[in-house]
N, C-alpha and C positions, 0 to 999 in steps of 0.2 A: 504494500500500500504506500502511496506517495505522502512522505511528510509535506504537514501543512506550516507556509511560514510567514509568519506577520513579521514587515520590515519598517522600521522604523527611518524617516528620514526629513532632513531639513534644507535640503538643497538641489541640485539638480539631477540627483537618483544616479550616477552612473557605474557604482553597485550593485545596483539595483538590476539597472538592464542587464548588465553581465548574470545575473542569477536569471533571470527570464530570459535570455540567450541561451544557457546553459542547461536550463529547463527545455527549451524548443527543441534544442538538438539533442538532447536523450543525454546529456553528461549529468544530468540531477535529477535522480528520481523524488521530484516533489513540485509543491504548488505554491504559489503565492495567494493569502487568500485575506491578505488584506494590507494596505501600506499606511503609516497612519504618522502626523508632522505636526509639528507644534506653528508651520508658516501655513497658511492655507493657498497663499499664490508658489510651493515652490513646486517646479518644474517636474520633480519625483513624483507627483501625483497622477499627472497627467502618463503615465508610463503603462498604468492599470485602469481597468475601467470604473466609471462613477460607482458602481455599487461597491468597489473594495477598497471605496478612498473614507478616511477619517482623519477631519481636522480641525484645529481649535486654536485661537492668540491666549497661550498664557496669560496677558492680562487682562483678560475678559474673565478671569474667577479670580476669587478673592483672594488668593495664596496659592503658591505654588502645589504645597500639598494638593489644594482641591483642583488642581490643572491635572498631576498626577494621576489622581484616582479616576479620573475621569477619563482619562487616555488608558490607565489598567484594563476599566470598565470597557471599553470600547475593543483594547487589544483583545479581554478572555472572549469576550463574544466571538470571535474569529474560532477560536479554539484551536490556536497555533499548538506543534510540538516545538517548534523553534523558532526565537525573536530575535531578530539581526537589527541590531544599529547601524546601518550605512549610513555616515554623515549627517547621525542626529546631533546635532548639535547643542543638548541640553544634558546638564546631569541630572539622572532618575536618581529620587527618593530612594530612603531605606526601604521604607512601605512598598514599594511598585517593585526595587528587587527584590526582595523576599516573596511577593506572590509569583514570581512567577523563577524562583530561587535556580539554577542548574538548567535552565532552559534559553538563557539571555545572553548572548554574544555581542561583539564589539570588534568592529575594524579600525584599525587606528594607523596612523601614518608615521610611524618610527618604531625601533626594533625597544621595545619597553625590556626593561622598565627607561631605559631611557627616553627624554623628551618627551613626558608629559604633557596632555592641555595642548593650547593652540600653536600655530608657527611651528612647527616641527621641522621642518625643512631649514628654516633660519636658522634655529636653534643647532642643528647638527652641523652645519657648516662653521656658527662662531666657534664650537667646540672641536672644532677640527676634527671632526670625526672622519676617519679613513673608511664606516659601511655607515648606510642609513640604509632604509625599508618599514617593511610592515609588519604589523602586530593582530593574528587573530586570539582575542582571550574573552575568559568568559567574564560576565559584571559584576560588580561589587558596589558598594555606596562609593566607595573612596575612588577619584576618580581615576580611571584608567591603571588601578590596582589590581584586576582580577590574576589569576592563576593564565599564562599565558599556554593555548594551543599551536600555534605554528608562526613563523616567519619566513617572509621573503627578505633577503638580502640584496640590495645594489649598489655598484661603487661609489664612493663623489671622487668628483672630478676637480684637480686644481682650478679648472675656468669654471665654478658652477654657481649659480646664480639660485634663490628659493627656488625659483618657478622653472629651471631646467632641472632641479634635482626633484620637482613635487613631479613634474613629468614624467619621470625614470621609474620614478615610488609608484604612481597609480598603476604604468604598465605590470607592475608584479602584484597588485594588490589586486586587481581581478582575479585572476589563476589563484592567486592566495584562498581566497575569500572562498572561490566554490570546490577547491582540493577540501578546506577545511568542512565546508556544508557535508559533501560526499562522504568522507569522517560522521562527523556525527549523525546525519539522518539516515544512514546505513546502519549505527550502532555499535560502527568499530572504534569510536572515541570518546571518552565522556569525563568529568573532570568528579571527584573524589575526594572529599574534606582536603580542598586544595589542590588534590594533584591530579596530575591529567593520566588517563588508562586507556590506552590502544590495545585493541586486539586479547585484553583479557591482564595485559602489563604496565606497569607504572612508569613516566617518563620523568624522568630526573633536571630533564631539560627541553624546549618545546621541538617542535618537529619543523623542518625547514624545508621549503619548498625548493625542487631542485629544477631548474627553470628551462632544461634542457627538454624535460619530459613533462612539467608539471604537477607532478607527483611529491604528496611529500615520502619525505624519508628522515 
């Protein structure tokens, strides 16, 4: 049976479309069954149809809390087995992870724990960093803390600029993103009072995408 998965997003979905590309061509066995953004004009919407969009401006409820619950509300109704963050751009409550605790993933744009939060790209480059890439792990309150599932790796370059190295990142963070999906909505990966369990074994460290093949290992 194809896993059901509600994607979280803030921006122009192009995550997104890579998992519904991925879904088309038979590399994911699973469905999108519903996208849901805290912008109601961002582009990611428009990717699936009217019936599986859900959206709401944060300050149209009294508190963040009640923005949360109300996006919870809206995700369980889907009745996703798994909830992808592509490019939402807000941090989810205690409350909203913990309902949906072990089921809540996050793509993130540097190889964590390094480069937390926003500018990542900037950020790697002040620090001289010799690899930047991608981080798929699962969520926690604390931001961009969770127990990491896989990495892609890519070099920087002495000439590189944010936006020539965010360019290099996104090309590995698609292949990223749906190696990782294919991992868990098959049930060969799952993360474990913190740690990550492939294939029935504990990983001591997360699994990195080998970009030759796509595959992790």
């Amino acid at each position: 049976m194809s896993a059901r998965l509600a994607v979280l997003a803030s921006g122009r979905g192009s995550n997104l479309q890579a998992i519904l590309d991925a879904i088309e061509a038979g590399q994911l066995s699973a469905r999108v069954v519903g996208v849901f953004s805290d912008r109601p004009d961002a582009p990611a919407l428009q990717r699936v149809p009217a019936a599986q969009r859900w959206s709401a401006r944060p300050a149209a409820f009294a508190s963040r809390a009640d923005f949360d619950a109300a996006l919870a509300d809206a995700v369980a109704q889907a009745r996703p087995d798994w909830i992808v963050c592509a490019g939402y751009m807000r941090i989810l409550g205690a409350p909203f992870v913990a309902r949906f605790a072990g089921t809540l993933i996050n793509i993130h744009p540097s190889l964590l724990p390094r480069h937390k939060g926003l500018h990542t790209h900037a950020a790697a480059l002040q620090a001289g960093d010799a690899e930047h890439g991608a981080s798929v792990h699962f969520v926690v309150p604390a931001l961009d803390a969770g127990t990491v599932l896989a990495q892609a790796r890519v070099p920087v370059h002495s000439d590189d600029t944010p936006e020539r190295l965010a360019a290099r990142v996104l090309g590995v963070e698609h292949p990223l993103l749906i190696a990782a999906l294919q991992l868990l909505t098959s049930g060969r990966a799952a993360e474990r009072e913190g740690s990550i369990v492939v294939d029935g074994h504990p990983r001591f460290s997360p699994l990195t995408l080998d970009s030759a093949t796509g595959v992790l290992v």
